[in-house]
C-alpha positions as CSV (number, residue, x, y, z in Angstrom):
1,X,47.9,15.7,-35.8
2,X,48.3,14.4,-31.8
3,X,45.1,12.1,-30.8
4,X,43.1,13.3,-28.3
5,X,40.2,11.2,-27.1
6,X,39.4,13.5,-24.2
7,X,38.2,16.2,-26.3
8,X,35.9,16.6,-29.3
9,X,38.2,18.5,-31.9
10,X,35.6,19.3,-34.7
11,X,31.9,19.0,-35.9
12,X,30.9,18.0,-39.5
13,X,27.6,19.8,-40.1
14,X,25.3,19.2,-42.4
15,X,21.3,17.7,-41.0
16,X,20.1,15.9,-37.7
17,X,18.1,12.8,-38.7
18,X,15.5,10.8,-36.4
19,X,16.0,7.1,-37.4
20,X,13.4,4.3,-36.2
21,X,13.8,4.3,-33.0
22,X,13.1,7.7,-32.4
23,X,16.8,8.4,-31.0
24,X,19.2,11.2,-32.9
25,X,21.7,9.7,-35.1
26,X,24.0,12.0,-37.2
27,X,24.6,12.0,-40.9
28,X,27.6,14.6,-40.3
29,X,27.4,15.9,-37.3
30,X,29.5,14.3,-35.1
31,X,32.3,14.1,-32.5
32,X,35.3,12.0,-32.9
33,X,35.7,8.2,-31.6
34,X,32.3,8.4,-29.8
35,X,29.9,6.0,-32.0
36,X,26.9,4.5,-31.0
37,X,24.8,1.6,-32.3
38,X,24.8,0.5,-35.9
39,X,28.1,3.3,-36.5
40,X,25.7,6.1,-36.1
41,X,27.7,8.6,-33.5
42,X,26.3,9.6,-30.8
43,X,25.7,13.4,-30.0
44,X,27.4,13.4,-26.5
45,X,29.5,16.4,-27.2
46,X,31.4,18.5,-24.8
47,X,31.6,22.0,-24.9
48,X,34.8,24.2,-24.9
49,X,36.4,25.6,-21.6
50,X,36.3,29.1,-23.9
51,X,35.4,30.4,-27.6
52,X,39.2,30.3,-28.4
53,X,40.0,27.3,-26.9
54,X,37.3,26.0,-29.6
55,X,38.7,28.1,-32.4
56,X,42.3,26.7,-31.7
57,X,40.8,23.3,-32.0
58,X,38.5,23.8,-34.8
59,X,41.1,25.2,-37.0
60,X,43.9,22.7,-36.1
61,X,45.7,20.7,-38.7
62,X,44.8,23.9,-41.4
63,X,48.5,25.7,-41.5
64,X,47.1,29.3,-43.3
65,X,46.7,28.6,-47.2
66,X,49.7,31.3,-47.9
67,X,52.5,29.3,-46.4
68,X,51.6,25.5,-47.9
69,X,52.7,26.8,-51.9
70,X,55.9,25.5,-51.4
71,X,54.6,22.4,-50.5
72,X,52.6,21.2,-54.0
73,X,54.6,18.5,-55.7
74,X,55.1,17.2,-52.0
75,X,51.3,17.1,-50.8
76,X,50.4,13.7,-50.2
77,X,46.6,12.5,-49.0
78,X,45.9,10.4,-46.0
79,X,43.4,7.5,-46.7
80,X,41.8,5.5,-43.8
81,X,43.0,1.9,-44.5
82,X,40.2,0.2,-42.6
83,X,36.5,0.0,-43.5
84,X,35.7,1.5,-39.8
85,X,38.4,3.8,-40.2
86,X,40.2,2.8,-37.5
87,X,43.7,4.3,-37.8
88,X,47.0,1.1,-37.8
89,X,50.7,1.2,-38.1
90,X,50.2,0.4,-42.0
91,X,48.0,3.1,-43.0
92,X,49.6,4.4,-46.1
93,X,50.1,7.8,-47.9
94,X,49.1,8.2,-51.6
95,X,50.0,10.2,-54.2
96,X,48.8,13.9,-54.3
97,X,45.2,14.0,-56.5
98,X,44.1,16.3,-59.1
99,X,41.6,18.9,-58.3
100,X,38.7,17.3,-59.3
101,X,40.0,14.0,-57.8
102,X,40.4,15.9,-54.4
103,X,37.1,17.5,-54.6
104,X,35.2,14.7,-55.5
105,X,36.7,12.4,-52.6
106,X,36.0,15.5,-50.3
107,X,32.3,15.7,-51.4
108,X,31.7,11.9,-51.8
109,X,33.4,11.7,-47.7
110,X,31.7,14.4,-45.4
111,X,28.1,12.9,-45.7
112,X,29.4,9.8,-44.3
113,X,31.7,10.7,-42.0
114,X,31.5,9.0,-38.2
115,X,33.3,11.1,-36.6
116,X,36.8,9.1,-36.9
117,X,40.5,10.4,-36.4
118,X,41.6,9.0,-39.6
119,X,38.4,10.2,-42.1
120,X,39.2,13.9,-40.3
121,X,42.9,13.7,-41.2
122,X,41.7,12.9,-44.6
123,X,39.6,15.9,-45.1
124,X,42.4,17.9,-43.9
125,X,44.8,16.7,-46.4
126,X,42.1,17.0,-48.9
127,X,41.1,20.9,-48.2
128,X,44.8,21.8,-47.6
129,X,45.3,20.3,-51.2
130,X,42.4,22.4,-52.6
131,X,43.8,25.7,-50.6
132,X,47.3,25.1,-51.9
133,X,46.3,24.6,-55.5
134,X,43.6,27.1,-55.9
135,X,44.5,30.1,-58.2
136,X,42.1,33.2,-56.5
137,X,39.7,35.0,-59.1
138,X,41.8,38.3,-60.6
139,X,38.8,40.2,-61.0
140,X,35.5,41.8,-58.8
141,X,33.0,41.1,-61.1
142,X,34.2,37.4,-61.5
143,X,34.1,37.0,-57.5
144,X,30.6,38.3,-57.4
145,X,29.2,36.2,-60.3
146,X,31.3,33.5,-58.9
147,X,30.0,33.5,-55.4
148,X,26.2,35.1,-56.0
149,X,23.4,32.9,-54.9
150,X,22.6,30.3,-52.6
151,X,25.0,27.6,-50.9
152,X,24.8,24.5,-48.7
153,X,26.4,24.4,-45.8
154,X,28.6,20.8,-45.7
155,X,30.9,21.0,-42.9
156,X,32.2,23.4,-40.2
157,X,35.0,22.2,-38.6
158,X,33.9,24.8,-35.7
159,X,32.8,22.9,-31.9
160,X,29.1,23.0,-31.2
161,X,27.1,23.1,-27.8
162,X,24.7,20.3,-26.8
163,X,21.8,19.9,-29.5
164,X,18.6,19.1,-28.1
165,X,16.2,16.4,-29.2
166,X,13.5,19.1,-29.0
167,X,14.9,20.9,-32.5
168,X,16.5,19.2,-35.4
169,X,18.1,21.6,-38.6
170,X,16.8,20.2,-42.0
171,X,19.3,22.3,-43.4
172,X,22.1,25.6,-43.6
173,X,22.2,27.7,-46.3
174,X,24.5,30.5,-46.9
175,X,22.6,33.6,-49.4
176,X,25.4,36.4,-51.0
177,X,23.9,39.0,-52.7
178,X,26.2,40.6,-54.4
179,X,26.9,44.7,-54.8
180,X,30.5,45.6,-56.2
181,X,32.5,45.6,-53.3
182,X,29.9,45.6,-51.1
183,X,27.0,43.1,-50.1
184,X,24.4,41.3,-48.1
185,X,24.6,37.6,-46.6
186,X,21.8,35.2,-45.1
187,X,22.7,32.4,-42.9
188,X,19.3,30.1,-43.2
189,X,18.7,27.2,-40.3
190,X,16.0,25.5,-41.5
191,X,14.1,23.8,-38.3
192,X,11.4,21.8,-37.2
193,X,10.4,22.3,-33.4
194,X,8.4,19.8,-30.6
195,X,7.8,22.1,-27.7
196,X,5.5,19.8,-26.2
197,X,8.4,17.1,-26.0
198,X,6.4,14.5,-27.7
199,X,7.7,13.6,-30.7
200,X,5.4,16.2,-32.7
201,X,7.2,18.5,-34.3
202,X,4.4,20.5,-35.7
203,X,6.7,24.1,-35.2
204,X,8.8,24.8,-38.4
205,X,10.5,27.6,-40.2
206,X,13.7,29.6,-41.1
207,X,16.0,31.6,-38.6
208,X,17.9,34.2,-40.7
209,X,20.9,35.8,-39.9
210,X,21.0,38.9,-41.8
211,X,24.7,40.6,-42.4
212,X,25.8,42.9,-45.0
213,X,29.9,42.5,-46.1
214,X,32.7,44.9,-47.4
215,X,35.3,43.4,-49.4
216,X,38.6,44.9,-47.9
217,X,41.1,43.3,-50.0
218,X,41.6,40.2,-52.6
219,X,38.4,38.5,-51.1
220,X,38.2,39.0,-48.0
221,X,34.4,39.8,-46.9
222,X,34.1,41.6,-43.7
223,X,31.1,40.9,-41.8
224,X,28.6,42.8,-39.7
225,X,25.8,41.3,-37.8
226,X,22.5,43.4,-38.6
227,X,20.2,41.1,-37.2
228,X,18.3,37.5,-36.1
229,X,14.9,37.0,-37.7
230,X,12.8,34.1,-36.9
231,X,10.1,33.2,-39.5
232,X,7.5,30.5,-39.2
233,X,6.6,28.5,-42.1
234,X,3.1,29.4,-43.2
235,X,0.7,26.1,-41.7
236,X,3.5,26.1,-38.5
237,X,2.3,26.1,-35.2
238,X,4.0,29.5,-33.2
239,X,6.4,28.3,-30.5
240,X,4.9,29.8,-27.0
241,X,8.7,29.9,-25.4
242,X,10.5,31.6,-28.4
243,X,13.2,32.4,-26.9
244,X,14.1,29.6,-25.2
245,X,13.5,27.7,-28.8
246,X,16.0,30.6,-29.5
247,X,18.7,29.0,-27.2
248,X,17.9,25.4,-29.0
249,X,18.9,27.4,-32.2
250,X,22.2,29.1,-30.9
251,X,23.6,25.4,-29.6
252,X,22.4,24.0,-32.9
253,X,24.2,26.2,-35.2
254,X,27.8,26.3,-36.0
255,X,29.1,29.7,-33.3
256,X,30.7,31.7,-36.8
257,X,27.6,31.5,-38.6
258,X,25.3,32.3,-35.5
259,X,27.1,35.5,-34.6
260,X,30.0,36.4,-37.3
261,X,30.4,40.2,-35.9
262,X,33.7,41.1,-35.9
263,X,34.7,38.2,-38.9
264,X,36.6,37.9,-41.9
265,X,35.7,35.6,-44.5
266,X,38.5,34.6,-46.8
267,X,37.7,32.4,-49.7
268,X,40.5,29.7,-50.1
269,X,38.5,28.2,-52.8
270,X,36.0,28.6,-55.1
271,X,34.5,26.8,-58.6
272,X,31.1,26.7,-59.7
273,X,29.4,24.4,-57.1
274,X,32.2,24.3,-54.0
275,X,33.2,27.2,-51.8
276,X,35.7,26.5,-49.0
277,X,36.0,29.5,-46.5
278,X,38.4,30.7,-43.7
279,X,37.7,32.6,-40.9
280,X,39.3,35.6,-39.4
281,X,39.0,36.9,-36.0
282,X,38.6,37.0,-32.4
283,X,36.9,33.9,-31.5
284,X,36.7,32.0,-34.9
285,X,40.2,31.8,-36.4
286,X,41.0,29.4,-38.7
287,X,37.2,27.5,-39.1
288,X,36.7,26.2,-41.9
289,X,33.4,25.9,-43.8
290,X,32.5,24.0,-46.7
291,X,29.9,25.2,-48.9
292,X,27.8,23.4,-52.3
293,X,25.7,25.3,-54.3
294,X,22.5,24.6,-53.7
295,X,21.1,22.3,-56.3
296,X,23.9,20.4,-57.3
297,X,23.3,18.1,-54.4
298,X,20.6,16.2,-53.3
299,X,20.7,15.5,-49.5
300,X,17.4,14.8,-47.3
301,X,18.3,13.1,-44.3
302,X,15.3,14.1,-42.2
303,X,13.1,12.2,-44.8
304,X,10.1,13.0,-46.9
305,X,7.9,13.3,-44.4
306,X,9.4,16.4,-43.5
307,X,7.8,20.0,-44.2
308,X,8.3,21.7,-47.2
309,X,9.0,25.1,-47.1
């Protein structure tokens, strides 16, 4: 993968979290050898010069899953050989990993990633090994009990607007409701608002994005944008500019899982608490996003003063 410092490749998603200071830091969201005090990265990202200039990024280093079988006994796994992850002339390749080795060094890596070349050639190597070695479910009614129910959202490798210090996400989920070949699909941003601009964020909530999904062929899910809801939590204040907190959501949220009209969604890989997913389609081809199931991980990096909802 070519280094290029000039331009923010991909975004690790997961929470915005407001340390001491009252400045953003990042647990996963991030850009790419742009860090800031104390190795938290700084969220001075650039935007794309167009959607598929940002797809073509966001999906590069992922060769599609079909023609890497060949490659299996080869795979190897790139490791960051310094403790900054700096990349030198004696970083080494490893052996290939198991499954379980692969996915746990995937999980245990995304929620402290800075935003370094190295770490995100590492989680290539690591999906690309999941992808290669996955063996698809055979049946429908496996895939639907399989993929039923609620997921975190861990990482889009998709590029992101400008977030604004106005709105932080406490969280993505991803809801399937399953139907035989047929279904409906939530994407949940979780969100806390200060409208005011002074450090109260006394506006919270959920912002669905309701689709339903055909299953064309294998499992490939083929999305249609019904609509955007935005729900106050009960005991929330009501934003008076809503849609301008509107806009603060759309730069916030990964673009696929925003608007995915028009998308396919291709499972690469699938167990009982991870879900990897590719995109397919005009302006999203080849993102990746990486899914738990909800529950299986505790993550809270907004704190536990935040609202419950």
């Amino acid at each position: 993968m070519t280094t290029n410092n000039s331009r923010v490749r991909a975004i690790a998603v997961l929470l915005l979290a407001w340390d001491g200071n009252k400045k953003w830091a990042t647990l996963a969201l991030s850009s790419p050898s742009r860090r800031g005090v104390g190795g938290a990265t700084r969220t001075t990202l650039t935007s794309s010069s167009s959607p598929l200039a940002a797809a073509a990024a966001a999906a590069e280093g992922f060769a599609p899953t079909k023609e890497r079988i060949d490659q299996r006994r080869t795979a190897a796994i790139i490791t960051p050989s310094n403790d900054d992850g700096r990349t030198n002339e004696n970083a080494a390749l490893v052996a290939a990993p198991s499954i379980d080795e692969a996915k746990a060094a995937l999980i245990d890596l995304v929620p402290r990633m800075t935003g370094n070349d190295a770490e995100y050639r590492s989680l290539e190597s690591y999906i690309n090994l999941l992808e290669e070695r996955y063996a698809p479910v055979l049946t429908l009614d496996f895939l639907n009990l399989a993929m039923a129910g609620e997921w975190q959202l861990l990482f889009s490798t998709n590029l992101l607007g400008r977030p604004s210090g106005r709105l932080r996400l406490r969280g993505m989920l991803q809801r399937i409701e399953t139907d035989g070949l047929y279904g409906e699909l939530i994407n949940v941003a979780r969100w806390e608002y200060d409208e005011g601009g002074d450090g109260v964020f006394d506006a919270y909530g959920d912002f669905n994005v309701k689709c339903t999904y055909a299953i064309s062929r294998g499992s490939r899910m083929a999305v249609t944008l019904n609509d955007h809801e935005l729900r106050p939590a009960w005991g929330s204040s009501i934003p008076e500019d809503v849609p301008n907190m509107v806009g603060y959501l759309h730069r916030a949220i990964p673009r696929e899982l925003f608007d995915p009209n028009g998308h396919s969604m291709d499972i690469t890989y699938l167990d009982a608490n991870l879900r990897i997913v590719r995109l397919t389609g005009p302006n999203h081809e080849g993102v990746r996003n990486i899914f738990m199931r909800r529950g299986s991980l505790e993550i809270n990096p907004v704190g536990e003063k935040s609202h419950t909802m």
